[in-house]
N, C-alpha and C positions, 0 to 999 in steps of 0.2 A: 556491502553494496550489492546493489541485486535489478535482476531489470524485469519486471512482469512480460511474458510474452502471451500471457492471456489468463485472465477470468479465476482460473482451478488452480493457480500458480499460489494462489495467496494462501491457500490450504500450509502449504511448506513454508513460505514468510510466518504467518501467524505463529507457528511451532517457535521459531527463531522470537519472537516480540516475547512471547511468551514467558521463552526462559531468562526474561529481563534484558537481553540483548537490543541496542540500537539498530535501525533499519537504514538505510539511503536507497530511497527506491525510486528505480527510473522506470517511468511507464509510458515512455514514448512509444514503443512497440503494439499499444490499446488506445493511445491518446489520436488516433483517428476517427473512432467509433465513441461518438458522443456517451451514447448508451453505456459500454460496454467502462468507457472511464469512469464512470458518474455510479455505476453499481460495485467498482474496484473502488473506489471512494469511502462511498456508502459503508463496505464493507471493513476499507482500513478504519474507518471514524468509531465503529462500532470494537474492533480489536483492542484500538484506544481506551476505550469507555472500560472496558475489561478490565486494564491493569493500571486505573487511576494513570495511564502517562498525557502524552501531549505530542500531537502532528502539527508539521510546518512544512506548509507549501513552502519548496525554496525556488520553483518557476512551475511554467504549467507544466514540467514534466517530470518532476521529481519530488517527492516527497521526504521528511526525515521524521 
């Protein structure tokens, strides 16, 4: 489990997905800034794409 507190964070999640590891990640700490959610997003969906796996929203502020 892990909680983004911004943007450059994802650099060191990604590392973790990576090495085939599950994520739960809470991004209520970004989830104020439309913007800033929607490009941590963007970016988890793409990590995804990487290693053939699969994200679920499990509310607006967590992801798995």
């Amino acid at each position: 489990m892990a909680e983004l507190q911004k943007y450059e964070d994802l650099k060191e999640f990604a590392k973790y997905v990576y090495e085939g590891n599950i994520l739960i990640l809470d991004v209520s700490p970004i989830s104020v800034d439309d913007i800033e959610l929607e490009r941590a997003t963007n970016e988890l969906k793409k990590i995804v794409r990487d290693i053939n796996g699969d994200i679920a929203g499990l509310d607006r502020n967590h992801f798995i």
